[in-house]
C-alpha positions as CSV (number, residue, x, y, z in Angstrom):
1,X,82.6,29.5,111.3
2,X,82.9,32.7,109.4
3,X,81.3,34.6,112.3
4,X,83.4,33.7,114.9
5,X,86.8,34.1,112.9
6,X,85.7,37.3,112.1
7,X,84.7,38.9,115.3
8,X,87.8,37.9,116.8
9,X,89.7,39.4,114.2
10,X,87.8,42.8,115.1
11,X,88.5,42.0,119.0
12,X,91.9,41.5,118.9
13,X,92.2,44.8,116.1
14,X,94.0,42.8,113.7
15,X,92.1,43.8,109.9
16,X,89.6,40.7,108.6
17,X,91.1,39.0,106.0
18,X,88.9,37.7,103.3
19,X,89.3,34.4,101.1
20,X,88.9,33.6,98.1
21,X,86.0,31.4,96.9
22,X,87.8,28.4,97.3
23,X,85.4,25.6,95.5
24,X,86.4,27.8,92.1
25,X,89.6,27.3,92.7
26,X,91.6,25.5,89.9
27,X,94.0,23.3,91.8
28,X,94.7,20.9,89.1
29,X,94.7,22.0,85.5
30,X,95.1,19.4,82.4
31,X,97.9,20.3,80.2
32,X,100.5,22.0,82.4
33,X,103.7,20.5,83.4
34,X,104.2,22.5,86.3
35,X,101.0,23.7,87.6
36,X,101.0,27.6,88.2
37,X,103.1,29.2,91.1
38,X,99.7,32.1,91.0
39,X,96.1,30.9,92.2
40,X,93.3,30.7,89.7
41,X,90.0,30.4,89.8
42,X,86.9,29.6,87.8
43,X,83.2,29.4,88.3
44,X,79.9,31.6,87.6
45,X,79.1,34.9,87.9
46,X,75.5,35.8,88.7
47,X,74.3,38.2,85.9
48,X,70.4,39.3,86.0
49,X,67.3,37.0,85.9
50,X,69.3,33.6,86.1
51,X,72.4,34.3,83.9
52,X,75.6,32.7,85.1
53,X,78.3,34.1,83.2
54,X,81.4,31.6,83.3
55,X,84.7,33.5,84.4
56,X,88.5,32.3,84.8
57,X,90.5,34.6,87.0
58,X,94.1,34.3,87.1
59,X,95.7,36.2,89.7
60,X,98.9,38.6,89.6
61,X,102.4,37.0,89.3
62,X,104.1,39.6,91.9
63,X,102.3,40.7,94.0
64,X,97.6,40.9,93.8
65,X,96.7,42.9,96.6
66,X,99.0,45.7,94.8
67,X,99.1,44.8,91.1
68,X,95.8,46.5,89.0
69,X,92.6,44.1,88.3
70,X,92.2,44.1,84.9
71,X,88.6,42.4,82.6
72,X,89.0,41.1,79.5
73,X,86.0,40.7,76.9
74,X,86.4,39.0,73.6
75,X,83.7,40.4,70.9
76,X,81.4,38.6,68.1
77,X,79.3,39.5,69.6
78,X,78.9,35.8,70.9
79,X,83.0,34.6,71.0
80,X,84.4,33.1,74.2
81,X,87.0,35.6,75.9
82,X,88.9,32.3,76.8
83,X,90.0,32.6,73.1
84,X,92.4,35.8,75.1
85,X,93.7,34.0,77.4
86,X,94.4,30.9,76.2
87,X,95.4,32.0,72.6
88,X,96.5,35.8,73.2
89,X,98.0,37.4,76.6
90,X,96.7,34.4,79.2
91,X,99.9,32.9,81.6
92,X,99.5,29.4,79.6
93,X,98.6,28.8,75.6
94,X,97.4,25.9,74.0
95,X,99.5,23.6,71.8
96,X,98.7,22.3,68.7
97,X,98.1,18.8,70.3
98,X,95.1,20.4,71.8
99,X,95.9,18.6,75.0
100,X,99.1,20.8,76.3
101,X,99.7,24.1,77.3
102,X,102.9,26.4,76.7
103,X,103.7,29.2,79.9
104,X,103.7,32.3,78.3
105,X,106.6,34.5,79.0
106,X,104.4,37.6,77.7
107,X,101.2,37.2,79.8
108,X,99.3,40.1,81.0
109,X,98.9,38.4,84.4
110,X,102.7,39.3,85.3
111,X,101.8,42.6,85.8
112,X,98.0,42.5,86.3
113,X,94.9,40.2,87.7
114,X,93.3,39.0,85.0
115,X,89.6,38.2,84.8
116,X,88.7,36.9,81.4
117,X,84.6,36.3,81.5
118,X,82.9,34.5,78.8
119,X,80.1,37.1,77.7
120,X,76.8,37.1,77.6
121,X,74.9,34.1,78.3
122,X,75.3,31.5,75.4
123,X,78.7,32.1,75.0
124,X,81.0,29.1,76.1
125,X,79.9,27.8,79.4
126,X,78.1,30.8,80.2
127,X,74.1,29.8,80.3
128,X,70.5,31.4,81.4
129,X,68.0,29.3,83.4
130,X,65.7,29.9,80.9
131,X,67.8,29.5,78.0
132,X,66.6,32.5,76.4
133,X,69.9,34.2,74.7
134,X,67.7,37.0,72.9
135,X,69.9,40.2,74.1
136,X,71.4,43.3,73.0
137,X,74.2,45.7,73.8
138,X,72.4,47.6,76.6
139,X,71.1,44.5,78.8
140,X,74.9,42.7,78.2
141,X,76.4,46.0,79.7
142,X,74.2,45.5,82.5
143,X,74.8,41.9,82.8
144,X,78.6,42.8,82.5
145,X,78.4,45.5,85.6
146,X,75.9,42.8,87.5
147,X,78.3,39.9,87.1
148,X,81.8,42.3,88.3
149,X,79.8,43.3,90.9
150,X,79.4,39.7,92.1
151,X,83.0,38.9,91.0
152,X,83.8,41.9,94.0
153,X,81.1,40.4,96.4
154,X,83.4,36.6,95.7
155,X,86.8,38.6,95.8
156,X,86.1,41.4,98.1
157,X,89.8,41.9,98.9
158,X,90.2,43.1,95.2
159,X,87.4,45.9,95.7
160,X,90.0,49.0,96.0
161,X,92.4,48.1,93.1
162,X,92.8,49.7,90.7
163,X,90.4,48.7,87.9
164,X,90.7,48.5,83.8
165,X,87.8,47.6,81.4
166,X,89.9,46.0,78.4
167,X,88.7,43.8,75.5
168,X,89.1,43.4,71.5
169,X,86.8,43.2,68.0
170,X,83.0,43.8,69.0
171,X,84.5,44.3,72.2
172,X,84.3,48.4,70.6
173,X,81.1,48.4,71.7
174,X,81.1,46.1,75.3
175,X,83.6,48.0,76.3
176,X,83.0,51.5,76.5
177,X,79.1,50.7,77.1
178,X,80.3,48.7,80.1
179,X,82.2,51.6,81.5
180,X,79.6,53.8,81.2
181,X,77.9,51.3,83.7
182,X,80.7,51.2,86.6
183,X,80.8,55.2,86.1
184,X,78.0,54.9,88.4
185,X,79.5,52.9,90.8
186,X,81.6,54.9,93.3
187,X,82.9,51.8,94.9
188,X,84.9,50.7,91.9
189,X,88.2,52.2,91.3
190,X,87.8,51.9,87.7
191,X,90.9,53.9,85.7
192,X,90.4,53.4,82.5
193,X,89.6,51.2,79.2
194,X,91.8,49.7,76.2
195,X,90.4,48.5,73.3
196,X,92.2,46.6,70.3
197,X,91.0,46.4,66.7
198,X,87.8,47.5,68.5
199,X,84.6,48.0,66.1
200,X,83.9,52.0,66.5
201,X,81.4,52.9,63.9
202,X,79.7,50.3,61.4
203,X,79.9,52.9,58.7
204,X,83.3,54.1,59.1
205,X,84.7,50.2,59.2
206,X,83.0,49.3,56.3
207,X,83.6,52.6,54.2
208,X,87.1,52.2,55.1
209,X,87.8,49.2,54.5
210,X,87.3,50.0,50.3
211,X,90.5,52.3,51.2
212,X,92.3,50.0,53.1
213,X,92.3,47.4,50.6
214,X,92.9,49.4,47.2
215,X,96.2,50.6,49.3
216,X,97.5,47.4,50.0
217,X,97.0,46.1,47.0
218,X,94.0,43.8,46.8
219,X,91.9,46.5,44.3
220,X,93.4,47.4,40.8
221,X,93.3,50.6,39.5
222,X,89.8,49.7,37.4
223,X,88.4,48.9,40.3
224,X,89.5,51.7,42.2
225,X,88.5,54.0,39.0
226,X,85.1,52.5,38.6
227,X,84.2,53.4,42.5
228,X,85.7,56.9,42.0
229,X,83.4,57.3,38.7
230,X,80.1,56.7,40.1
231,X,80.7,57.3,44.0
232,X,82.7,60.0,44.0
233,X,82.2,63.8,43.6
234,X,84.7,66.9,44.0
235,X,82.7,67.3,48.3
236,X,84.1,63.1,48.9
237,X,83.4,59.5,48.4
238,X,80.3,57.9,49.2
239,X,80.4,54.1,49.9
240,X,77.6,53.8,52.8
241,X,74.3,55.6,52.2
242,X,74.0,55.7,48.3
243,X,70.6,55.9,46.2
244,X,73.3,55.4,43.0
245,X,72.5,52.0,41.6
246,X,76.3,51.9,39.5
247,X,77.7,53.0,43.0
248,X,76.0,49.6,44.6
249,X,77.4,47.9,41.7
250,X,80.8,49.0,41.7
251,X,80.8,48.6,45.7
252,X,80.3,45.0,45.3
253,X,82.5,44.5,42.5
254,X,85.2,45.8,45.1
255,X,84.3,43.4,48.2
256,X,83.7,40.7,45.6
257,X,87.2,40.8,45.0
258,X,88.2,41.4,48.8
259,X,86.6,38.4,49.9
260,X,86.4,35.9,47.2
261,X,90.1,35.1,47.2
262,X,90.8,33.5,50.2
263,X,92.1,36.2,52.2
264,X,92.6,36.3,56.2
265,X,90.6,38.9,57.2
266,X,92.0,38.9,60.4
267,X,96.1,39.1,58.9
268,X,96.2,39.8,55.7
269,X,99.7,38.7,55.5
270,X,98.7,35.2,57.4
271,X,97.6,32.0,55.4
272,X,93.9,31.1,55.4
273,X,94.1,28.0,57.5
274,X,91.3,25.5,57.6
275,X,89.2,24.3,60.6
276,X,87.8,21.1,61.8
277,X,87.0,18.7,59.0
278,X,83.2,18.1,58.2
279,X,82.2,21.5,59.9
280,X,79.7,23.7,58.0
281,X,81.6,27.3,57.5
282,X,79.2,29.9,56.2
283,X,80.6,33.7,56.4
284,X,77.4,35.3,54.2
285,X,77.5,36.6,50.6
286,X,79.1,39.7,51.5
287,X,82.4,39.7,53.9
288,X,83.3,35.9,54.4
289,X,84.1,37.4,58.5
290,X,82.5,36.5,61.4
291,X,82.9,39.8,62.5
292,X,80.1,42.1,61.7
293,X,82.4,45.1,62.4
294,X,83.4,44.8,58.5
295,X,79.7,45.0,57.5
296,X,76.7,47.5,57.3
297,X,73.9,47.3,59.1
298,X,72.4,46.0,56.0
299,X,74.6,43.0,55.4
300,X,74.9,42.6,59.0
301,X,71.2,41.6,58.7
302,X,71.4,39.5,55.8
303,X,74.2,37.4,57.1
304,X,71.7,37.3,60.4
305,X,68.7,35.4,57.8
306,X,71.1,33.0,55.9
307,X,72.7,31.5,59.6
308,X,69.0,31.2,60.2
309,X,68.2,29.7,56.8
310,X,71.2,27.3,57.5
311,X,70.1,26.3,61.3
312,X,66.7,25.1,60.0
313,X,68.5,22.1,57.6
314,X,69.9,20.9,61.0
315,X,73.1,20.9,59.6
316,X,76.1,22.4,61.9
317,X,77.2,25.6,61.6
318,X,80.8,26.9,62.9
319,X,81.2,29.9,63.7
320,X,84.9,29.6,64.1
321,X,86.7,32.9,63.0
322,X,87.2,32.7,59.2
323,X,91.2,31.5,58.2
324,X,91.8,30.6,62.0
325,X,92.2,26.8,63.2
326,X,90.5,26.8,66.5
327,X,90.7,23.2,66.8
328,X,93.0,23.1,69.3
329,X,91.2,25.6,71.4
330,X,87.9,23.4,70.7
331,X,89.5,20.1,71.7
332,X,90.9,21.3,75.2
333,X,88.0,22.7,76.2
334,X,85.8,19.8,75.8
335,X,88.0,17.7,77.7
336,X,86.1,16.3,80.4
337,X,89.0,16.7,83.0
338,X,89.0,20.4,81.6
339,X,86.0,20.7,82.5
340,X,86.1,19.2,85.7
341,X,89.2,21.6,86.9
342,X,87.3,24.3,85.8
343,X,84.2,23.1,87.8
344,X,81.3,23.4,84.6
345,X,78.7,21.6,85.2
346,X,78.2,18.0,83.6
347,X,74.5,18.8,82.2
348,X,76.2,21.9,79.8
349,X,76.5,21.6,76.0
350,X,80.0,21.4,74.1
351,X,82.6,24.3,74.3
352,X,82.7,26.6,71.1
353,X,84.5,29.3,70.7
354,X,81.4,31.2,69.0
355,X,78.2,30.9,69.7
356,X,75.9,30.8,66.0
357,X,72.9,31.4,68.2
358,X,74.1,34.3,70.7
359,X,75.1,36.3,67.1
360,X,71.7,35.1,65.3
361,X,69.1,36.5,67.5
362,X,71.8,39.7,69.2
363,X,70.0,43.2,68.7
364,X,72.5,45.4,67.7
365,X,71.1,48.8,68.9
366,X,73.8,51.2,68.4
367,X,76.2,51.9,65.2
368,X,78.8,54.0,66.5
369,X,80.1,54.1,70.2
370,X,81.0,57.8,69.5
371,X,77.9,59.1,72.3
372,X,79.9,56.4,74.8
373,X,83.3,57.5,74.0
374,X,82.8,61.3,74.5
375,X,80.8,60.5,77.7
376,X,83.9,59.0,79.5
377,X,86.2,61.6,78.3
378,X,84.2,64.4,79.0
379,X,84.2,63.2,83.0
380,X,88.3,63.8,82.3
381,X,89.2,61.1,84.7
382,X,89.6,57.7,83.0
383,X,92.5,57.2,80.5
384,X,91.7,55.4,77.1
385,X,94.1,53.3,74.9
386,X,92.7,52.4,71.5
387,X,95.7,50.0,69.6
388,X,95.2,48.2,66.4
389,X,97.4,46.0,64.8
390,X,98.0,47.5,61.2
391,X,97.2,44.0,58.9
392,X,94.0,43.5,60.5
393,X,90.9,44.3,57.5
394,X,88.1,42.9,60.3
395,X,88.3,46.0,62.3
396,X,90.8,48.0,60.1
397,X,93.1,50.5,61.4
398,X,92.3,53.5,59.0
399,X,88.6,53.6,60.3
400,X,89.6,53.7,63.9
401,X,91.5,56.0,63.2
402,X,88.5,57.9,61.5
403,X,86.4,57.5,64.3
404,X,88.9,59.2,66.6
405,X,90.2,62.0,64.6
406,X,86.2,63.0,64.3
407,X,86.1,62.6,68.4
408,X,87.4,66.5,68.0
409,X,89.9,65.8,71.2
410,X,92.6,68.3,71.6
411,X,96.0,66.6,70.3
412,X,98.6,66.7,72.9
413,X,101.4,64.9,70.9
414,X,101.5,64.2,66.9
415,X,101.5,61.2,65.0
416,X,105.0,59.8,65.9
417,X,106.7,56.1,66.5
418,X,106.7,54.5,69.7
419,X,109.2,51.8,70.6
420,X,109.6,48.9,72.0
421,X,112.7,47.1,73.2
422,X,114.1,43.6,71.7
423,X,117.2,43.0,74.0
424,X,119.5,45.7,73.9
425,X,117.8,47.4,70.5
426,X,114.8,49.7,70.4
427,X,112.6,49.0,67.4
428,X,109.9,50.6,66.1
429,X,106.7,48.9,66.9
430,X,104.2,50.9,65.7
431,X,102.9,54.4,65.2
432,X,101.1,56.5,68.2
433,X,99.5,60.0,68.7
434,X,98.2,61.5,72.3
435,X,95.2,63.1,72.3
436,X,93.8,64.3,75.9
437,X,92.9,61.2,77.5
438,X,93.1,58.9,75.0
439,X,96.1,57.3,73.1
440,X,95.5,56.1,69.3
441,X,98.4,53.4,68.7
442,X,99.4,50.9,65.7
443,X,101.1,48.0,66.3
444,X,102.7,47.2,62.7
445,X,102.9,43.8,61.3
446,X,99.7,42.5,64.3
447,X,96.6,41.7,63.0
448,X,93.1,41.5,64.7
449,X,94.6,38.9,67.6
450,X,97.9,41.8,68.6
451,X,99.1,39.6,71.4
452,X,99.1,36.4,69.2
453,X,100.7,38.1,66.7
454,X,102.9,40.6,68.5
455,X,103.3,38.7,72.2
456,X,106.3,41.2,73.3
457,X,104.7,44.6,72.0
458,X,101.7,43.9,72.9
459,X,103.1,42.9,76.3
460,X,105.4,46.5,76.2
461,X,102.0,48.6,75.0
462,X,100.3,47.2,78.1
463,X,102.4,47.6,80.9
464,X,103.1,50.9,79.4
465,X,99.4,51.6,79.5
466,X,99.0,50.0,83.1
467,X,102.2,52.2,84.4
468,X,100.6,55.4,82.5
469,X,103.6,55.8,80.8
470,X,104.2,58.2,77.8
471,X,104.2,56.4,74.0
């Protein structure tokens, strides 16, 4: 029938019109009291060699065919990026009851369409054919580009939007690496990238986090004194590459003391809440975060052979973020008329919001996106908003900041306060500085999750991003 329809459209010089895929259309979704007044839709993507990467689409409040498409990727690497839109910026968030859903006065999708997609295969209800999840950052970039290109081929009538590439936590590294990919794609009217609490450079995270930490308290002055004695010298600190054994020493004295107590790494100023009961939580020795963005190389490594070590006493393993009750999130999911509105297919494991085996066997193969970053500014055409919320220590805001300042960019406006409106009253909602093409932002009080935290900032910074407005 599509023939016909169409070649009447051309006779008759009316424009085709193009429909949505409607078997991935969510007509009925569990939880709502009111069901959306937007369409949504959710199936697979097809990614290379057999990969179907799971995506949920939710279309703009106003108006689609004008509003910007906009791809959101949760990090890990190995999280769901459903976590975002069910527990950050989505149009609906869970309730504690793990069965209901809240609207969300704050979501991203009244200004934008939103496609979240659960990335790479293993993650969610993502799968392979071959369920071989062996992969590293350059084939999930590829996978990325292979499964928006098939998101354009469902939804061609979203092809000549404007186009962002946004995403949080190891998301620092899909992100950019992914835009690097559409670059070569004249057909996609990509405009630019925002990252939150993004990791930027392994080193820098982890050597700043020692600073981050003494300076809000968490290291006394011994501790501080002792690192200062053996790793310091009048030319700088040295926390990463040191042949000092007192340095080692004194460095894990300091994290000792960071992540023994039972700290959020994600808010420092939120309780540690607890998970699931009967799950297996195992963080590694070093930094109790599932995030490797707080760890070296090295560590990153050894937390890699202890999950492996655990996996072989057949015990399970949750890699739930550390402090942060996912149950909720967990229990929706894997309800089967969930699953059935979303269209996932019967034969799939359980939902989890991290996949332990995705983040065993991923091959890490770059430790700084610096190469990626200075790439897509020096094309000087795509605009780049790096925010992090000031209380996250996963991704901490000092070494982002680090990792920019050393960018070299040409400042165009000095460290100053943005605002954002409450009512009537303009507060200050964190601290901002313009470089050329690229906008390094704070969003005080947040912590790694800014729109959980910070829904109506987070919502401001956006739509200010979106609308290119100034900071």
């Amino acid at each position: 029938m599509m023939i016909p329809l169409l070649l009447s459209a051309l006779f008759l010089g009316v424009p085709p019109t193009y429909a949505a895929p409607e078997a991935d259309q969510i007509k009925d979704l569990p939880g709502l009291t009111n069901q959306a007044s937007f369409q949504q839709f959710s199936g697979y993507l097809k990614a290379s060699d057999g990969k179907h990467l799971h995506y949920w689409f939710v279309e703009c409040q106003t108006d689609p065919s004008s509003c910007p498409l906009v791809l959101w990727l949760n990090g890990g690497p190995g999280c769901s990026s459903i976590a975002g839109l069910l527990t950050e910026h989505g149009p609906f968030l869970i309730n504690p009851d793990g069965s209901t859903l809240r609207n969300n006065k704050y979501s991203w999708n009244k200004i934008a369409n939103v496609l979240y997609l659960e990335s790479p295969a293993g993650v969610g209800f993502s799968y392979s054919d071959d369920k071989n999840y062996i992969i590293g950052d350059g084939q999930t970039a590829r996978d990325n580009y292979q499964a928006l290109k098939d998101f354009f081929h469902l939804f061609p009538e979203f092809v000549n939007n404007d186009f962002y590439i946004t995403g949080e936590s190891y998301g620092g590294f899909y992100v950019p690496y992914l835009a690097l990919e559409v670059t070569k794609d004249s057909t996609i009217n990509l405009k630019g990238l925002a990252i939150g609490n993004g990791i930027t450079d392994f080193n820098l995270d982890h050597y700043s986090l020692l600073y981050y930490s003494y300076y809000h308290g968490l290291l006394d002055i011994k501790t501080w004194s002792r690192l200062e004695h053996f790793c310091c010298t009048k030319k700088g600190c040295n926390f990463v590459a040191t042949s000092s054994l007192s340095c080692r020493i004194a460095i894990r004295l300091a994290f000792s003391k960071i992540t023994n107590s039972k700290l959020n790494m994600y808010n420092l100023y939120q309780p540690c809440l607890e998970g699931q009961p009967g799950e297996i939580r195992d963080y590694g020795d070093h930094i109790k975060a599932y995030h490797p963005g707080t760890m070296s190389i090295e560590h990153h490594a050894q937390f890699s052979q202890k999950l492996r070590a655990i996996a072989r006493l057949n015990k399970p393993i949750s890699l739930g973020l550390p402090c942060v009750n996912n149950t909720d999130l967990s229990t929706y999911m894997n309800n089967p008329k969930v699953r059935s509105a979303l269209h996932i297919p019967k034969e799939l494991p359980r939902w989890e919001i991290c996949s332990d085996e995705v983040f065993r066997y991923f091959e890490t193969e770059i430790i700084s996106s610096r190469d990626q970053y200075l790439q897509l500014l020096n094309k000087k055409t795509y605009r780049i908003l790096v925010y992090s919320g000031d209380a996250d220590m996963a991704c901490n805001f000092l070494g982002i900041e680090w990792f920019v300042h050393d960018l070299d960019l040409e400042v165009e406006k000095t460290y100053h306060p943005w605002m954002y409106k409450d009512g009537k009253q303009s507060q200050i909602a964190g601290y901002a500085k313009q470089y050329t093409n690229l906008t390094l932002l704070t969003v005080k009080g947040a912590g790694h999750m800014v729109p959980t935290d910070k829904p109506l900032e987070a919502f401001q910074m956006f739509k200010r991003f979106i609308d290119n407005e100034p900071f």
